[in-house]
Gaussian input, Z-matrix of N, CA and C with variables (Angstrom, degrees):
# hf/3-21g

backbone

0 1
 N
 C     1     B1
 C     2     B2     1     A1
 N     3     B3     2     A2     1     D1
 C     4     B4     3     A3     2     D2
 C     5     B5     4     A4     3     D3
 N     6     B6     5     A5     4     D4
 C     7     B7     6     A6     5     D5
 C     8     B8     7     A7     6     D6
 N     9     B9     8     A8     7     D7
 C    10    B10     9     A9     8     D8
 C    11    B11    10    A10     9     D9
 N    12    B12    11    A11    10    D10
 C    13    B13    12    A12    11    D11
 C    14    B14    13    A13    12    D12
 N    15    B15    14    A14    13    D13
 C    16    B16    15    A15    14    D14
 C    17    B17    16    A16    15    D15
 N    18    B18    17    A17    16    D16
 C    19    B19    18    A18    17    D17
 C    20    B20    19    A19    18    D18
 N    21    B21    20    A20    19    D19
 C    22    B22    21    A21    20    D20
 C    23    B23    22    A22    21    D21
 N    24    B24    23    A23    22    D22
 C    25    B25    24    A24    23    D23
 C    26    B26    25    A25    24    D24
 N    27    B27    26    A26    25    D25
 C    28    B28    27    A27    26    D26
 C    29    B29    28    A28    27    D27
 N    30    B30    29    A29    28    D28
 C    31    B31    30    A30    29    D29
 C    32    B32    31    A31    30    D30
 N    33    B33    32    A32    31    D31
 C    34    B34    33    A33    32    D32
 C    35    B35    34    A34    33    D33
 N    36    B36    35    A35    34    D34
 C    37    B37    36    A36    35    D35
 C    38    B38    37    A37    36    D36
 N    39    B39    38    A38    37    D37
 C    40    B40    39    A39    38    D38
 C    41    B41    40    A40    39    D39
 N    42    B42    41    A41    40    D40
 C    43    B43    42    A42    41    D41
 C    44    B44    43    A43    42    D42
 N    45    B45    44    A44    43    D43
 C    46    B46    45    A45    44    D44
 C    47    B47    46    A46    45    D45
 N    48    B48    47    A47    46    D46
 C    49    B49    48    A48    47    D47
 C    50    B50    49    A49    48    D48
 N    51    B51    50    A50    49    D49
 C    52    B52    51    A51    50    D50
 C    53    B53    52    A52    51    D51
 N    54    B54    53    A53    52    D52
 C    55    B55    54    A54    53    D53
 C    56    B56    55    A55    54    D54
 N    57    B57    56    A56    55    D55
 C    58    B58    57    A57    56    D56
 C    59    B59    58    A58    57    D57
 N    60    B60    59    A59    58    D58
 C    61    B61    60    A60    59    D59
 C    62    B62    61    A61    60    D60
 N    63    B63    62    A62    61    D61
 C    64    B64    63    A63    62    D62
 C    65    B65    64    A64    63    D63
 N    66    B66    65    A65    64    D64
 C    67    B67    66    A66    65    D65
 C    68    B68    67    A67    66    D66
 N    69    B69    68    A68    67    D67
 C    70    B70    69    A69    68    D68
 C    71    B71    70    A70    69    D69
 N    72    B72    71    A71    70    D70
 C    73    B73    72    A72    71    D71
 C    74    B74    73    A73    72    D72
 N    75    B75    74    A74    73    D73
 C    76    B76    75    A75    74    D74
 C    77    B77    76    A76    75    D75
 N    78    B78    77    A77    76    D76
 C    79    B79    78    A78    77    D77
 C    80    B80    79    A79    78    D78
 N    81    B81    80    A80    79    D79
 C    82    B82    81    A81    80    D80
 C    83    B83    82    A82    81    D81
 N    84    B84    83    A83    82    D82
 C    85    B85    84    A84    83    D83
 C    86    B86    85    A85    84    D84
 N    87    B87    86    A86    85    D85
 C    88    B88    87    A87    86    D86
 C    89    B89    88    A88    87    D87
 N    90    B90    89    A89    88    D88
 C    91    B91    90    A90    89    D89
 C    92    B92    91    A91    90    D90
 N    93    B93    92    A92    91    D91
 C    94    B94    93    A93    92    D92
 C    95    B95    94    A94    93    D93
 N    96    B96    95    A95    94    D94
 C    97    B97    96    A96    95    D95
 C    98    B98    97    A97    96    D96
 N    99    B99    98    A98    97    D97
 C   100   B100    99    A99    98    D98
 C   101   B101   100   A100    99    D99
 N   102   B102   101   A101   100   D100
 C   103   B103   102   A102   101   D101
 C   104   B104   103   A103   102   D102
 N   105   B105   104   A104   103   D103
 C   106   B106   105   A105   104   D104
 C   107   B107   106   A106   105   D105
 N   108   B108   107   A107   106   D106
 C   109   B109   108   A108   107   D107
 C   110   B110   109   A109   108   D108
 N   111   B111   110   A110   109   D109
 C   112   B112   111   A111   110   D110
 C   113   B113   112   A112   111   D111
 N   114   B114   113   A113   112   D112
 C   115   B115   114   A114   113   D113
 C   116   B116   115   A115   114   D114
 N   117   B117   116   A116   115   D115
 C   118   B118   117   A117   116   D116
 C   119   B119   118   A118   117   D117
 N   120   B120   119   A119   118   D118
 C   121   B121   120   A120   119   D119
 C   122   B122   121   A121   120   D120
 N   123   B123   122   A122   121   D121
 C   124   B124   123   A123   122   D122
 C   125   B125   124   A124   123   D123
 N   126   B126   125   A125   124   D124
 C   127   B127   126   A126   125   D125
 C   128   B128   127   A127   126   D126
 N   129   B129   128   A128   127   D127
 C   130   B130   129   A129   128   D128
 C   131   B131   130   A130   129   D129
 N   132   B132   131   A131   130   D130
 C   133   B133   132   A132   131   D131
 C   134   B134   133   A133   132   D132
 N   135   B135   134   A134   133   D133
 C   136   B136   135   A135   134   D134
 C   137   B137   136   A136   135   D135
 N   138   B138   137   A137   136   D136
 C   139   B139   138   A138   137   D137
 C   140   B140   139   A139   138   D138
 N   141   B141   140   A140   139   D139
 C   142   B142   141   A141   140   D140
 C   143   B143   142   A142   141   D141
 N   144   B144   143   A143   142   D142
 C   145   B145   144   A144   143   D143
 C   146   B146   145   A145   144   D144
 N   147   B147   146   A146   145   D145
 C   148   B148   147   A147   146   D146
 C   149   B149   148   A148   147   D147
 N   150   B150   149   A149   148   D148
 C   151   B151   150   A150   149   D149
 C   152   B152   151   A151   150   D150
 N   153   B153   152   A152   151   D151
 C   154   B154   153   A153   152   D152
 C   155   B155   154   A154   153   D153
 N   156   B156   155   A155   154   D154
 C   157   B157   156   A156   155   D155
 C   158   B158   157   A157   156   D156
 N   159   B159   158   A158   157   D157
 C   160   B160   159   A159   158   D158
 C   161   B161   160   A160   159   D159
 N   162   B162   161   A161   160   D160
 C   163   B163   162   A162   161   D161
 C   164   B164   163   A163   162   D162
 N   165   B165   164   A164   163   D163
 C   166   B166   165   A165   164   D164
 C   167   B167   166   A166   165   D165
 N   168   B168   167   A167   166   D166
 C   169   B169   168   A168   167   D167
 C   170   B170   169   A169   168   D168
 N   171   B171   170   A170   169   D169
 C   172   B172   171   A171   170   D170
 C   173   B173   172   A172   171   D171
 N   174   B174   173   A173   172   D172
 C   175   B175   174   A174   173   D173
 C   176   B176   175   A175   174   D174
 N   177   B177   176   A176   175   D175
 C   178   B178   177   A177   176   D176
 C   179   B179   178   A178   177   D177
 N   180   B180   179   A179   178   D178
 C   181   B181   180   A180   179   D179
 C   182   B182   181   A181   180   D180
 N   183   B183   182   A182   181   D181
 C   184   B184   183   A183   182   D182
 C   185   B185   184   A184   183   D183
 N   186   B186   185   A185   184   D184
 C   187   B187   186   A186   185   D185
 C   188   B188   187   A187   186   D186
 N   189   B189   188   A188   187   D187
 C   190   B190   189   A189   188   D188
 C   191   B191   190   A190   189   D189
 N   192   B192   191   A191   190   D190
 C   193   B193   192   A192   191   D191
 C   194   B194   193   A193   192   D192
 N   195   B195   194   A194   193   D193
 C   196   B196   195   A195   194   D194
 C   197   B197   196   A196   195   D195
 N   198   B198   197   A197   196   D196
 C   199   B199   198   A198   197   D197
 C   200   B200   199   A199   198   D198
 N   201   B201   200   A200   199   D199
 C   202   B202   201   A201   200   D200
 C   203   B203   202   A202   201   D201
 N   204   B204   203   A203   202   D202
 C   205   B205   204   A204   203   D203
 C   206   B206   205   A205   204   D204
 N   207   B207   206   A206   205   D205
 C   208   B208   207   A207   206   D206
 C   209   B209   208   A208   207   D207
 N   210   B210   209   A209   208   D208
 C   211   B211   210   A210   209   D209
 C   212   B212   211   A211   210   D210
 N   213   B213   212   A212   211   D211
 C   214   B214   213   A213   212   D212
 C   215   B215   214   A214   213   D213
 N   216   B216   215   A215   214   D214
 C   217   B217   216   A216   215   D215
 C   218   B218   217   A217   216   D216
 N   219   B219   218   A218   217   D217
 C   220   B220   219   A219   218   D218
 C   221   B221   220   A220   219   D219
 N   222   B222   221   A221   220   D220
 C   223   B223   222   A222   221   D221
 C   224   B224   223   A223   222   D222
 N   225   B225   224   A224   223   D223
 C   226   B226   225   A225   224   D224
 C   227   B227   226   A226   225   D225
 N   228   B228   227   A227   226   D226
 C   229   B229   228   A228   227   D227
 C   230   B230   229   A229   228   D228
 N   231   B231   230   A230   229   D229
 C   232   B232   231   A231   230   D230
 C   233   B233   232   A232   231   D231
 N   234   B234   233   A233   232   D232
 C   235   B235   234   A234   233   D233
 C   236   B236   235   A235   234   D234
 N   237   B237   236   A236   235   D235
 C   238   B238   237   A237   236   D236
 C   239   B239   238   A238   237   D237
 N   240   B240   239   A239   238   D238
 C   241   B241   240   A240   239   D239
 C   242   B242   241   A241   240   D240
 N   243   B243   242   A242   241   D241
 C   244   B244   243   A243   242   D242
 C   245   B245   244   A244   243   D243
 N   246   B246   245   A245   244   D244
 C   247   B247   246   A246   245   D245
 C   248   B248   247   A247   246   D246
 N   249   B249   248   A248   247   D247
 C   250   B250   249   A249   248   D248
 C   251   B251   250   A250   249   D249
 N   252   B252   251   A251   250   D250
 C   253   B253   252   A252   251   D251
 C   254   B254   253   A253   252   D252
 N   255   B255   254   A254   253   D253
 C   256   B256   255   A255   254   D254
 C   257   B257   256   A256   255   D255
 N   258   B258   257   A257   256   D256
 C   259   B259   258   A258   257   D257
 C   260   B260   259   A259   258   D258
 N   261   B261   260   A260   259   D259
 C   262   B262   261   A261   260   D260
 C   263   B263   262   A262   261   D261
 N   264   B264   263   A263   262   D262
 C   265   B265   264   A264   263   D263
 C   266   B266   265   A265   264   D264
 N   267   B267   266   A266   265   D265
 C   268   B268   267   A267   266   D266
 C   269   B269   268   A268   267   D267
 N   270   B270   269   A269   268   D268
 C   271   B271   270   A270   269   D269
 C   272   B272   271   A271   270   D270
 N   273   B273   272   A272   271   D271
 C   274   B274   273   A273   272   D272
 C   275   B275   274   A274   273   D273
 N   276   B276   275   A275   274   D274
 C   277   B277   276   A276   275   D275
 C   278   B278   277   A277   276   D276
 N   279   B279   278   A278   277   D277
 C   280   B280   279   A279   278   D278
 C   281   B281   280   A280   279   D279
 N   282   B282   281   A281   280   D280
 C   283   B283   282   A282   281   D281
 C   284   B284   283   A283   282   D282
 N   285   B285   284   A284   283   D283
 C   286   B286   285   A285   284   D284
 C   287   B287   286   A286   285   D285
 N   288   B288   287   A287   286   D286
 C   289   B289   288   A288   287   D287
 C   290   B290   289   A289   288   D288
 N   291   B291   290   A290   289   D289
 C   292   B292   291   A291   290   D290
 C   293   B293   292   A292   291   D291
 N   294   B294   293   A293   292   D292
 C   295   B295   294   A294   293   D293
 C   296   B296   295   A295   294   D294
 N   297   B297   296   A296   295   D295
 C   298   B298   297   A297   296   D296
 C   299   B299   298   A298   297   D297
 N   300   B300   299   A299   298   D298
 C   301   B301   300   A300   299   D299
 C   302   B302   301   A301   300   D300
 N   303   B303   302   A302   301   D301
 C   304   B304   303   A303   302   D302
 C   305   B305   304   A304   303   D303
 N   306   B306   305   A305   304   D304
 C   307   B307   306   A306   305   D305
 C   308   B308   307   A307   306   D306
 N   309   B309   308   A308   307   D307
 C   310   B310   309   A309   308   D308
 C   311   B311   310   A310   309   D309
 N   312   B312   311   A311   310   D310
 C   313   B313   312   A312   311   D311
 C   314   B314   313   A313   312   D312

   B1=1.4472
   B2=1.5265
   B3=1.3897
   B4=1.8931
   B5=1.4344
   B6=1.3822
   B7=1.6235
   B8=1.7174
   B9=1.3787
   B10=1.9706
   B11=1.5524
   B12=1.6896
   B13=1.5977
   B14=1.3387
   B15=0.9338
   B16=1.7676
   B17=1.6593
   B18=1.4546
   B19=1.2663
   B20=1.7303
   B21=1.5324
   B22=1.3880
   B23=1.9566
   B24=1.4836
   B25=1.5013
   B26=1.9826
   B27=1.4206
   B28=1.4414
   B29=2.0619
   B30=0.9527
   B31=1.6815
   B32=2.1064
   B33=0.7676
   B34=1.5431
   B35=1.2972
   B36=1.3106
   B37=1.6685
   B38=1.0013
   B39=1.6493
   B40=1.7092
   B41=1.6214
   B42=0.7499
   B43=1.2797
   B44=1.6982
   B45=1.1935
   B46=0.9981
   B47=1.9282
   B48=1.4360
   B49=1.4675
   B50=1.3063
   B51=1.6940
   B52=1.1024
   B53=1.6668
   B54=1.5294
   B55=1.3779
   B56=1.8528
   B57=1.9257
   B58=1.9143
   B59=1.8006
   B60=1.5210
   B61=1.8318
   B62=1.7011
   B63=1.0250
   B64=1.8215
   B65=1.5258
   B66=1.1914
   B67=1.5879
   B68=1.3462
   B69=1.7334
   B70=1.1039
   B71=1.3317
   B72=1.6778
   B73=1.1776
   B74=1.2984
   B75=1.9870
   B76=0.7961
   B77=1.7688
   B78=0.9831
   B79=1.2235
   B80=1.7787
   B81=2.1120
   B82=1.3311
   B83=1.6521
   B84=1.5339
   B85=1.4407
   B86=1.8213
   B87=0.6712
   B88=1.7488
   B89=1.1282
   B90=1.8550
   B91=1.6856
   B92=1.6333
   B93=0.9873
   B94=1.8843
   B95=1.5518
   B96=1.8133
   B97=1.5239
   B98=1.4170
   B99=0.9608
   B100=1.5236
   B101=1.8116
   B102=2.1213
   B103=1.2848
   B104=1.3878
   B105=1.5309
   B106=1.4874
   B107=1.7957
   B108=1.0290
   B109=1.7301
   B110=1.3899
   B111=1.6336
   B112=1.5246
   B113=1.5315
   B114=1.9600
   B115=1.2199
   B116=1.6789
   B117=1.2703
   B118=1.6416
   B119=1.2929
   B120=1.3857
   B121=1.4047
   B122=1.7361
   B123=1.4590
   B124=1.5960
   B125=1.9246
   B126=1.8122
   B127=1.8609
   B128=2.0886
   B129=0.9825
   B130=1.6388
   B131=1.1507
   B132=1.6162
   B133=1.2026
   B134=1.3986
   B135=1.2124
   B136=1.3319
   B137=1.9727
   B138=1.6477
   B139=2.1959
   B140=2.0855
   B141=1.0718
   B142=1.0566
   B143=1.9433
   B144=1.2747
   B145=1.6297
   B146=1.3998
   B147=1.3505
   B148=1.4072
   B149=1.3649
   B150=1.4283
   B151=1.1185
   B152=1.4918
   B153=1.2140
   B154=1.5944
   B155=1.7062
   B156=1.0764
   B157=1.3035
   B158=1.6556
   B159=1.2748
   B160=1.3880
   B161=1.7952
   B162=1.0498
   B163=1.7375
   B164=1.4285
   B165=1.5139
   B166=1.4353
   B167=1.5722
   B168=1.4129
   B169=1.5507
   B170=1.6037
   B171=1.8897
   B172=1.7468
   B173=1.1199
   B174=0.8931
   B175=1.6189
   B176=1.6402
   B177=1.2835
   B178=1.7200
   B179=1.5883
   B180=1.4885
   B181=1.7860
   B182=1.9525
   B183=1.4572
   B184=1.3643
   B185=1.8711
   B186=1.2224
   B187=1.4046
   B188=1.4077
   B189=1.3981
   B190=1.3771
   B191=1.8536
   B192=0.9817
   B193=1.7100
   B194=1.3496
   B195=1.5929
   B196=1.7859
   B197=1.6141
   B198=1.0310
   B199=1.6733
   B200=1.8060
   B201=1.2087
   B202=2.1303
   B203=1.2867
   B204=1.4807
   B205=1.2669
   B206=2.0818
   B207=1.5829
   B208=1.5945
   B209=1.5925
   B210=1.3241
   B211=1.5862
   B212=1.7087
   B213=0.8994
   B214=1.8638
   B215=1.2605
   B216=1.5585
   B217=1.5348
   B218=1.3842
   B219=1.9271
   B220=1.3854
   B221=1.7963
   B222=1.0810
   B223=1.4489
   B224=1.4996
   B225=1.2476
   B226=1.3140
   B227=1.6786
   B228=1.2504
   B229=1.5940
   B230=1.9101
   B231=1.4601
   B232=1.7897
   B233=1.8096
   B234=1.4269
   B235=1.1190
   B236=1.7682
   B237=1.3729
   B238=1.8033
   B239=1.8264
   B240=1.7450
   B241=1.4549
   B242=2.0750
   B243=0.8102
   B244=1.7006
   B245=1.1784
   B246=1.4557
   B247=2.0345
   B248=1.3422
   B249=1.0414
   B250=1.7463
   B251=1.5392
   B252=1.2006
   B253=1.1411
   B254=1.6790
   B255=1.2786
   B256=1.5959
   B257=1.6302
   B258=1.2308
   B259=1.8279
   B260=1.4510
   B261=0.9674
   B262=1.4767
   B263=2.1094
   B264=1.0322
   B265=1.4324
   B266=1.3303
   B267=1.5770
   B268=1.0978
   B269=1.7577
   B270=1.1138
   B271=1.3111
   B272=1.5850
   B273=1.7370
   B274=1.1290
   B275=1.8993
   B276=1.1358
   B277=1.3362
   B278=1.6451
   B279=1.3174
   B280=1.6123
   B281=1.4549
   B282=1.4057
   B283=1.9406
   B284=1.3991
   B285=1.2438
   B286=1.0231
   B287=1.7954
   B288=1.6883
   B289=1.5835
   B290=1.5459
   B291=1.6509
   B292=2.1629
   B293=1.6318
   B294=1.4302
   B295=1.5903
   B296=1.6177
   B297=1.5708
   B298=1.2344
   B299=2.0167
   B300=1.6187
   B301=1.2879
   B302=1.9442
   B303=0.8480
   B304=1.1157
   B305=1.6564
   B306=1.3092
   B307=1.5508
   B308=1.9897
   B309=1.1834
   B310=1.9055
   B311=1.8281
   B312=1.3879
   B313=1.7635
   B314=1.2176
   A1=110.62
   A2=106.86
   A3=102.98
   A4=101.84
   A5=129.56
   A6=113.01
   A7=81.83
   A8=106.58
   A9=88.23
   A10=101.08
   A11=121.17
   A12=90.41
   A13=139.02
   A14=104.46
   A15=101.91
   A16=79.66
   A17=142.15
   A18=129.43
   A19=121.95
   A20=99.06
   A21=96.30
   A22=121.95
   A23=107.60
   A24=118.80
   A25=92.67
   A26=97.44
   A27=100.38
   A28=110.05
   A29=91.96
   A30=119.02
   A31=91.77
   A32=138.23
   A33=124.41
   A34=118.62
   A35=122.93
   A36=114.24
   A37=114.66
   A38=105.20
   A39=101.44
   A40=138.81
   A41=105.55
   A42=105.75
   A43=123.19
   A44=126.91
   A45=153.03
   A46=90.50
   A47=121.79
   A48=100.95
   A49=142.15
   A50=118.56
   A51=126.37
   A52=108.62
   A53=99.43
   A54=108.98
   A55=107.37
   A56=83.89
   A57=79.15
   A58=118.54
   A59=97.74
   A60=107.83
   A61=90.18
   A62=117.90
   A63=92.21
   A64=85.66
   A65=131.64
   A66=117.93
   A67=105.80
   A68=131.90
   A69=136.09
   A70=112.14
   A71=122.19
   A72=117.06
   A73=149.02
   A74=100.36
   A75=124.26
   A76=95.95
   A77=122.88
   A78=121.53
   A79=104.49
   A80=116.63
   A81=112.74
   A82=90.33
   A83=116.62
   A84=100.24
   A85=113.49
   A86=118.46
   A87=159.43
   A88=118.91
   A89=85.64
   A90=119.77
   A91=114.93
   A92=88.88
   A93=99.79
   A94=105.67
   A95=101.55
   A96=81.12
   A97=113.55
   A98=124.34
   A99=131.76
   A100=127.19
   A101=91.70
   A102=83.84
   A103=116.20
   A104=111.56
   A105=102.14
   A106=94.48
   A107=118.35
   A108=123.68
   A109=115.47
   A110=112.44
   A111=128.39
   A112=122.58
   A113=100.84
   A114=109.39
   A115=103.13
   A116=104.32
   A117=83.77
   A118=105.72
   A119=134.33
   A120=127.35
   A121=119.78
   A122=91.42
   A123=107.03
   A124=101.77
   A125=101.79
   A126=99.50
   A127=97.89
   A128=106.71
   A129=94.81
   A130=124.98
   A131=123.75
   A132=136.99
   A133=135.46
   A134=148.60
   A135=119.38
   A136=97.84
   A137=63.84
   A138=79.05
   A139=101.34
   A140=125.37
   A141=121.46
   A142=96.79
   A143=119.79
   A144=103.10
   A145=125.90
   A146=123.45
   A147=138.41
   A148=122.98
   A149=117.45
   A150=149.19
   A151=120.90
   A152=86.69
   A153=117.76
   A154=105.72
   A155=117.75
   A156=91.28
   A157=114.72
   A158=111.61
   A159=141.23
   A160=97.48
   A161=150.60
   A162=157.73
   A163=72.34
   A164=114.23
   A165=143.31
   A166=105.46
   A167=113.86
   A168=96.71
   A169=102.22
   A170=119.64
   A171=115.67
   A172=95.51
   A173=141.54
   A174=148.52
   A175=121.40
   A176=98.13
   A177=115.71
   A178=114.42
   A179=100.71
   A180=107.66
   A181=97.37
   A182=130.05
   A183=122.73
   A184=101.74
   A185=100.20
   A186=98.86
   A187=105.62
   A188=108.53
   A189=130.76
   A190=105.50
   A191=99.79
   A192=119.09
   A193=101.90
   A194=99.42
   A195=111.97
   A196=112.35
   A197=110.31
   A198=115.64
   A199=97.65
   A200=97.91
   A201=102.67
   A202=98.91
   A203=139.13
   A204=128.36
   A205=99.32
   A206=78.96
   A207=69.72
   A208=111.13
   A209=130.95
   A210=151.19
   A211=103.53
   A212=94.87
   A213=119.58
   A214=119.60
   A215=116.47
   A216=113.66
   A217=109.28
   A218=109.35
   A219=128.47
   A220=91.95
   A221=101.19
   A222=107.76
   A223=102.38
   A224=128.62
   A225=137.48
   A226=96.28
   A227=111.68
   A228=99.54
   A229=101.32
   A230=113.23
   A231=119.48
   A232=78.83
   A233=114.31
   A234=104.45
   A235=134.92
   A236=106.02
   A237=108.22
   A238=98.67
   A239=95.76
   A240=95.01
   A241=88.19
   A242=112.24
   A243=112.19
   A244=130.99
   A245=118.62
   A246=119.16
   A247=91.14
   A248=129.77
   A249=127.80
   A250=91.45
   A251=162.22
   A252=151.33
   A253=80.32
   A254=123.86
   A255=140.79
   A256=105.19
   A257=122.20
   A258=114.72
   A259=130.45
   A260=90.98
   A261=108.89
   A262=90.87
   A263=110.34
   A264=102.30
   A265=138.23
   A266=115.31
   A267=126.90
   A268=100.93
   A269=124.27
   A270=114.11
   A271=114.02
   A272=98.48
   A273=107.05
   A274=121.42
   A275=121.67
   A276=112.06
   A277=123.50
   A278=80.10
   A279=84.49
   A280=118.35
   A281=104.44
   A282=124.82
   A283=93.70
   A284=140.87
   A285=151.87
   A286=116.88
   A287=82.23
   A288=95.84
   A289=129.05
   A290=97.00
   A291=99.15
   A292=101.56
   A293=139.56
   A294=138.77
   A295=101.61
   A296=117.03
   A297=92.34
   A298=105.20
   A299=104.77
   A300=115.64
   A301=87.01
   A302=129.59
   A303=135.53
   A304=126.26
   A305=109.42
   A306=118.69
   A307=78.92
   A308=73.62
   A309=96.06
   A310=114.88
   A311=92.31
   A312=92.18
   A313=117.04
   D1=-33.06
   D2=-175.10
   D3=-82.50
   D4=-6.01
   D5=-158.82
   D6=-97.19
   D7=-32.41
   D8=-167.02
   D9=-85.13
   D10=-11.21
   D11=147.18
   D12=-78.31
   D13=0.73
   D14=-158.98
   D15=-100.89
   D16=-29.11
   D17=164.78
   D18=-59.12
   D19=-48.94
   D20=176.03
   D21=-67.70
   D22=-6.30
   D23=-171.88
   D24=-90.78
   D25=-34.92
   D26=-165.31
   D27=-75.91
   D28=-47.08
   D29=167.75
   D30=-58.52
   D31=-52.01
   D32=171.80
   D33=-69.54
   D34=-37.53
   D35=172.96
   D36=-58.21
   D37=-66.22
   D38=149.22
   D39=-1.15
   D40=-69.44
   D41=-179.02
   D42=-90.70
   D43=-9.02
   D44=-171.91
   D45=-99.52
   D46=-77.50
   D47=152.49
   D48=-23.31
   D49=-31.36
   D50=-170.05
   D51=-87.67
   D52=-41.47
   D53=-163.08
   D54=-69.02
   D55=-39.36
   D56=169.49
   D57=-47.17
   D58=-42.39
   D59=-168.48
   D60=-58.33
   D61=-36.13
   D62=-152.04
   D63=-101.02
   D64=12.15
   D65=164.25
   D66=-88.21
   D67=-34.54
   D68=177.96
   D69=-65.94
   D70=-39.64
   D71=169.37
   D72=-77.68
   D73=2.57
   D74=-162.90
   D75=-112.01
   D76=-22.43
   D77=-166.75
   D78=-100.26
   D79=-15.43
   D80=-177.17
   D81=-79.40
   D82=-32.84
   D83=-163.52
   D84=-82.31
   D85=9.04
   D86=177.25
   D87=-56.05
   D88=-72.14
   D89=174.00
   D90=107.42
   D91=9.83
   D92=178.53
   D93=-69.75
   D94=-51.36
   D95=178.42
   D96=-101.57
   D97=160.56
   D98=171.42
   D99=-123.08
   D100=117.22
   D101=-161.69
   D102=-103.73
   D103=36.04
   D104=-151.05
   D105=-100.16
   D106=18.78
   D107=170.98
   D108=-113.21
   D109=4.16
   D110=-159.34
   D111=-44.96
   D112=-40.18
   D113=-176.21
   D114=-133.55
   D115=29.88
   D116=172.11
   D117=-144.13
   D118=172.72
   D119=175.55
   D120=-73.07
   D121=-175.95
   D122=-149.10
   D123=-80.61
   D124=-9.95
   D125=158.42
   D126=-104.23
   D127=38.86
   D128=165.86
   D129=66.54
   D130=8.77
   D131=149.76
   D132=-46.05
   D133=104.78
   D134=-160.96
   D135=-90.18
   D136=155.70
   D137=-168.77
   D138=-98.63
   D139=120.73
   D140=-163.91
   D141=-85.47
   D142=-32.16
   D143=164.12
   D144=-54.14
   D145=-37.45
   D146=156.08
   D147=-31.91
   D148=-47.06
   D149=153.00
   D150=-33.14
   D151=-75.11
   D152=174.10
   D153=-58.24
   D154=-52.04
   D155=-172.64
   D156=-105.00
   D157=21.82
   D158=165.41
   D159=-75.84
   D160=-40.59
   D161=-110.58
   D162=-133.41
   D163=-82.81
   D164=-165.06
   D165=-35.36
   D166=-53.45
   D167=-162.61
   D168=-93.46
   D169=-3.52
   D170=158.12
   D171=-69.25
   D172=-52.20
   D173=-168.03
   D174=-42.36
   D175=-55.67
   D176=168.92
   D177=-73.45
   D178=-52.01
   D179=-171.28
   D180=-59.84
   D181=-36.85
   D182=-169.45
   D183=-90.37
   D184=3.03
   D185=-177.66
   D186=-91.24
   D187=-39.02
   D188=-176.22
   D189=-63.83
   D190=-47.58
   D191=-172.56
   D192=-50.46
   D193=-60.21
   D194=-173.26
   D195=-70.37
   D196=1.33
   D197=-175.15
   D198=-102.38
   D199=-37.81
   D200=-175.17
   D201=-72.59
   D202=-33.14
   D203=-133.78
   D204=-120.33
   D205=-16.52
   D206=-177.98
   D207=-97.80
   D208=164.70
   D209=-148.47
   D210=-63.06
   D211=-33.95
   D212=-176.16
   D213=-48.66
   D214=110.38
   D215=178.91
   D216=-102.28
   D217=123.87
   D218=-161.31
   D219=-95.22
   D220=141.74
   D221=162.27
   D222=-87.76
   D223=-172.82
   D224=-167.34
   D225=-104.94
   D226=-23.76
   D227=-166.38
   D228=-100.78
   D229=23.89
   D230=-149.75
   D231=-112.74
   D232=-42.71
   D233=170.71
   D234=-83.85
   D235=120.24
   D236=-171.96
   D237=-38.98
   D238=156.33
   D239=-168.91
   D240=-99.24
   D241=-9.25
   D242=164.99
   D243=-69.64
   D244=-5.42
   D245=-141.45
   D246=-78.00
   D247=-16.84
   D248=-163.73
   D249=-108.89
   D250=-25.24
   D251=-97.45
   D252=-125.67
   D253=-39.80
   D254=-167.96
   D255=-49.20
   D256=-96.46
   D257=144.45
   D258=9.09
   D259=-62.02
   D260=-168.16
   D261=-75.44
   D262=-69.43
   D263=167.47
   D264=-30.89
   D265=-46.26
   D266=-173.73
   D267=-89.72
   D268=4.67
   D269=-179.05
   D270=-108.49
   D271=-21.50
   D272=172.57
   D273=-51.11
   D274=-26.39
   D275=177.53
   D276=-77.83
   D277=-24.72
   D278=-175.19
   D279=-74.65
   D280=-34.56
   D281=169.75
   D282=-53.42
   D283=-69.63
   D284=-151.06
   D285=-56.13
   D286=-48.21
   D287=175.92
   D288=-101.33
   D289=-4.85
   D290=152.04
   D291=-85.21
   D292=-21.89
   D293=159.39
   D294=-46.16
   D295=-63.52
   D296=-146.61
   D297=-96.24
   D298=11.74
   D299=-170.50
   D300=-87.99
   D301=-36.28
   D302=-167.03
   D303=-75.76
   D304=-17.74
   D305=-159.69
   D306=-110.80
   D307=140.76
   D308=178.14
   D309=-72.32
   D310=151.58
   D311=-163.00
   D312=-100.92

């Protein structure tokens, strides 16, 4: 009884994940959003942390994907307690430096 909920709970995120993706993709091809400033600054420079953590979080999210989807039962301690920490690092400079680009001199 718990395995066909945790399928029918899993099968709803799912799709509820999905439905967000095709509203986002539906709304760039649209033109609502606009991605042509995605990775560079606000004079058209491209920002290479932007970049970086643009790579980083496809990088993690398809890592993540291929870890849910495949047959393999992970214990909790099989996964490093850092794997996310990477992202989160590399984004830190850039936060740091639209903060301090922003405050008057």
């Amino acid at each position: 009884m718990s395995n066909s909920l945790e399928l029918v709970v899993g099968y709803l995120v799912c799709s509820v994940v999905g439905l967000f993706a095709l509203l986002v993709l539906w709304r760039i091809f649209r033109g609502d959003i606009n991605l042509s400033l995605l990775i560079s600054e606000k004079t058209g420079e491209a920002s290479m942390s932007r970049f970086q953590l643009l790579i980083f979080t496809f990088v993690i999210g398809l890592s993540f994907f291929l870890i849910v989807i495949s047959n393999a039962k992970l214990r909790a301690n099989d996964t490093p307690a850092n794997s996310a920490s990477g992202p989160m690092k590399s984004g830190l400079p850039d936060v740091m430096s639209q903060k301090t680009d922003t405050e008057p001199r």
